[in-house]
N, C-alpha and C positions, 0 to 999 in steps of 0.2 A: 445282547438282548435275547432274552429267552426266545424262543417258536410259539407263535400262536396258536392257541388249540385249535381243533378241525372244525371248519364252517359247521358242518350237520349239527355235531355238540351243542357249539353255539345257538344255532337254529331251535335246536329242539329246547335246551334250557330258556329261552326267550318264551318260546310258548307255553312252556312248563308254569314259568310265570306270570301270567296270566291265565291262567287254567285251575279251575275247583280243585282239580286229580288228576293223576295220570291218566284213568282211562278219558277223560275229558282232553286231554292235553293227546291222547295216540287217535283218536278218533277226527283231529283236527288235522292232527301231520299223516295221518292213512297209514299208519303204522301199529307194531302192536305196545302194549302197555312195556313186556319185556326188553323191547326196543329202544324206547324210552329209557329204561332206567340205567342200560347197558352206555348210552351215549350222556348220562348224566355221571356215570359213575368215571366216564372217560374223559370228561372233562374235569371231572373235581381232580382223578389222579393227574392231569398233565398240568392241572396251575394248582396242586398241593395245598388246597384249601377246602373246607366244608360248607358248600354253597346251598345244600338241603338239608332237611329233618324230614323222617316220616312220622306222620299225624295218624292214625291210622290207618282206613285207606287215601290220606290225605298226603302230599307233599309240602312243608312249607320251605321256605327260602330264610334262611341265617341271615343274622344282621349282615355276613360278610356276603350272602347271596343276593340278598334287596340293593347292594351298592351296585355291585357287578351287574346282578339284572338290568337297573337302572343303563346303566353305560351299555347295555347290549340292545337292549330298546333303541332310545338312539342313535347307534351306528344300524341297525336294520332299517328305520325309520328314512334314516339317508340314504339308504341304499334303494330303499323302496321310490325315494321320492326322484333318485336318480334315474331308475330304470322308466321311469312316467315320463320322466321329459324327455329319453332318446326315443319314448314311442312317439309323443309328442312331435318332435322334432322328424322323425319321419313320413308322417301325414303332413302332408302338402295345404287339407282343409282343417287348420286350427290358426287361430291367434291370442297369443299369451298377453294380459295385462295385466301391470302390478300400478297399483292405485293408492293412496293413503286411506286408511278406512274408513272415515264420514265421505271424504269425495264419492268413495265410491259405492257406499251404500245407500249413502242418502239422495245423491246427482250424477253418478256416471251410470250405472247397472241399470238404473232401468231407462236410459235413455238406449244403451245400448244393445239392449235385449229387444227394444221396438226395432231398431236400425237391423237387428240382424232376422228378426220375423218377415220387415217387410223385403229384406234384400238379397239376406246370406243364410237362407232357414241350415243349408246342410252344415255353416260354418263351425266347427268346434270351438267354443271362444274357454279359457281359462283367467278365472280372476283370484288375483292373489293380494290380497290387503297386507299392508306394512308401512311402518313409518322409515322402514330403512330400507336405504335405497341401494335396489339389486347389485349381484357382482355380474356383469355382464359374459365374464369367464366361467361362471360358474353355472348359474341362472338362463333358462331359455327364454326371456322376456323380450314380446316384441315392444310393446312402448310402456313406459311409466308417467303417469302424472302423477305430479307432486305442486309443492310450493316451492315459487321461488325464494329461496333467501338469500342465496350470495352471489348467484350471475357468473361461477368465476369460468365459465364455458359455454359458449353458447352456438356449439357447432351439433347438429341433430338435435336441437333444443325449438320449439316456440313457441311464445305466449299464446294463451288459449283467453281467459280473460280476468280482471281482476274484482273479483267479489265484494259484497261489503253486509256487514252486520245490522241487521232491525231486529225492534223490539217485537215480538210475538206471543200470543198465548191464547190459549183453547176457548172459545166462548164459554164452555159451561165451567170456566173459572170464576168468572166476572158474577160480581152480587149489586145486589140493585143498590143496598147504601155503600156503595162504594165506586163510585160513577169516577169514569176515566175522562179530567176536564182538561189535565192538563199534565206533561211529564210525570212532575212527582208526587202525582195519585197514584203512580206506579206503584211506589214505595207500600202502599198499603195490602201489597200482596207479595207472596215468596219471591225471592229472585231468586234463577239458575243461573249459573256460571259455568265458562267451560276452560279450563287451564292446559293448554299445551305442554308446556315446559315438562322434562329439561328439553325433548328434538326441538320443539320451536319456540322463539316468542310466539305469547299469547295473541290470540285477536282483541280488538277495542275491547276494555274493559266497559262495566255498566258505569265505571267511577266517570269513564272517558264520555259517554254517551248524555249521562246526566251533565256533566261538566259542557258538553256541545251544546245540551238546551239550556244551558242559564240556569242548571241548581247546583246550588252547595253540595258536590259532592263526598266532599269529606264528612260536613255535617249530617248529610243523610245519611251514607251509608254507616255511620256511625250508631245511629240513632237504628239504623235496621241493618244488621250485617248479614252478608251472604251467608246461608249456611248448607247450601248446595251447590258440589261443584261436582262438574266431570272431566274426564281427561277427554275426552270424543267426543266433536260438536254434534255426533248423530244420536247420542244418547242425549245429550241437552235436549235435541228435538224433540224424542220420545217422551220423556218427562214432562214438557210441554202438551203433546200430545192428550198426556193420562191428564192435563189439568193439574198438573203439581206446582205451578208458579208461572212469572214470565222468563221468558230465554232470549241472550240474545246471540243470533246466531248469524250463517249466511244465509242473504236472499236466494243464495240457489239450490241450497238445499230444502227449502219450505215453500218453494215457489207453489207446488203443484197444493200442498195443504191451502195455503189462501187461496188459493184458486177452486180450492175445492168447499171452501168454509172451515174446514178443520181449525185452522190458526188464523186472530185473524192482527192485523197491522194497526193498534191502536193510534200510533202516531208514526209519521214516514220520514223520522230522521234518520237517517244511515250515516256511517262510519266506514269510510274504503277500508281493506285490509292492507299492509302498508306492502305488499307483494302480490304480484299476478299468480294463480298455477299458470303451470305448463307443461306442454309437450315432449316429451324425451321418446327419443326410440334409437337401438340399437343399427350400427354402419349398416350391417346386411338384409335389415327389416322389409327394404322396398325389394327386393327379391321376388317376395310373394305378393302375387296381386291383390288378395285380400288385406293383406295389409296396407298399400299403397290407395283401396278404397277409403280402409275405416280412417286414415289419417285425414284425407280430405275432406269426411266427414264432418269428424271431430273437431277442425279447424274451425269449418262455417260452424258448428254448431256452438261453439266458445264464443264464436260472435256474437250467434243472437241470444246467447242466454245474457249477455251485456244488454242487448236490447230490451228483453223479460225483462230485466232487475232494473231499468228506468221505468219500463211502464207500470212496472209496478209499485215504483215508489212516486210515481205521477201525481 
């Protein structure tokens, strides 16, 4: 295997890449333009390819330099993100969460942002949305929630609570000849949908929902097909939100809008999700005291959002 060209090279052609011009590109690295062109011309000679053109005073990058750049981007990318979590990891005052992304934009973040105002103001907290679930060798994550779907371990794992889907949508959706008497008056307004798949089964579908109150769901949604879907039930929300149709989502995501008027619950049949989230956190997580808070927290607090989402569908 060949020798890899010299870090600086690489460095500098990365930002070269991103850069208008060389003098754009020496003014970012504290160097001079000569410099620059001296470490590009030394990298083309040690991997025998033409990775630039000059434009005038311009540099562009060769088909065979846009691949490479590309590949050199993300390997800096990893390295940058690598050297963040051993700082990380050296502060004593941080706790890392990795969360699915509606959980955590729509239900976890701002619960957790009140919990650390009123408790842990100096706390560093890091959140990292993902549907895939961290390498704990690789990754500094103190706890993940997710969805349960297969139980096949349940050692630092536990249930927080399980959720369940209502119908919802914006009051200044609703028109006066089109009065909501009964389920499938629904029908006379857009549905949104929200499709998981492939990481997960979906949540109750609206075919599920309609099918729970006693309507033909086939023949309705026939007669009105979905023709909005998302892959993120926090985008459903939104879309709701703007008054673009009904959604049906989870009650603990929308809790705080009905509560606020924003969306409101025209009818309170809910649909369980057919799995609880839960709590995951890494062997060494209670280590730090902050972490051993916000878990006990987060426990009671998976309790009473269970509590919310009956009083709310009361």
């Amino acid at each position: 295997m060949n020798p890899l060209p010299p870090l600086r090279s690489l460095q500098v052609f990365e930002v070269v890449g991103h850069s208008r011009s060389l003098a754009e590109a020496a003014r970012r690295l504290g160097i001079s333009s000569g410099a620059i062109s001296q470490q590009l011309k030394l990298l083309e000679t040690t991997l025998d390819a033409n990775l630039t053109v000059k434009d005038g005073r311009q540099v562009r990058l060769t088909a065979a330099g846009q691949r490479f750049h590309g590949a050199c981007t993300t390997a800096f990318e990893l390295l940058r993100e690598a050297q963040a979590e051993l700082e990380r990891a050296r502060n004593d005052a941080n706790l890392s969460i990795s969360a699915l992304p509606s959980v955590l934009t729509a239900w976890l973040a701002p619960l957790v942002f009140d919990w650390q105002d009123r408790y842990h103001p100096t706390l560093n907290i890091q959140f990292k949305a993902s549907h895939a679930e961290p390498d704990s060798d690789v990754e500094d994550i103190d706890f993940r929630i997710t969805y349960d779907t297969t139980r096949p371990n349940r050692q630092n794992t536990i249930e927080l609570f399980t959720d369940c889907v209502v119908p919802v949508c914006s009051p200044a959706l609703l028109r006066p000849n089109a009065a909501l008497n009964q389920p499938a008056d629904i029908l006379r307004y857009p549905l949104l949908a929200t499709d998981w798949r492939p990481k997960f089964a979906s949540p109750p579908a609206w075919a599920d929902w309609f099918a729970a109150c006693g309507v033909d769901a086939r023949k309705a949604l026939a007669a009105h097909p979905i023709r909005r879907t998302f892959s993120l039930s926090h985008m459903t929300i939104e879309s709701a939100l703007a008054g673009q149709g009904f959604a049906l989502v989870q009650a603990s995501m929308v809790y705080a809008d009905v509560m606020a008027g924003r969306l409101l619950i025209p009818f309170k049949r809910a649909l369980p999700l057919p799995r609880p989230y839960v709590l995951k956190w890494h062997p060494d997580t209670f280590h730090k005291p902050q972490c051993r808070a916000f878990h006990r927290w987060l426990v009671v607090r998976g309790k009473h959002q269970a509590e919310l989402n009956a009083q709310l569908l009361a």
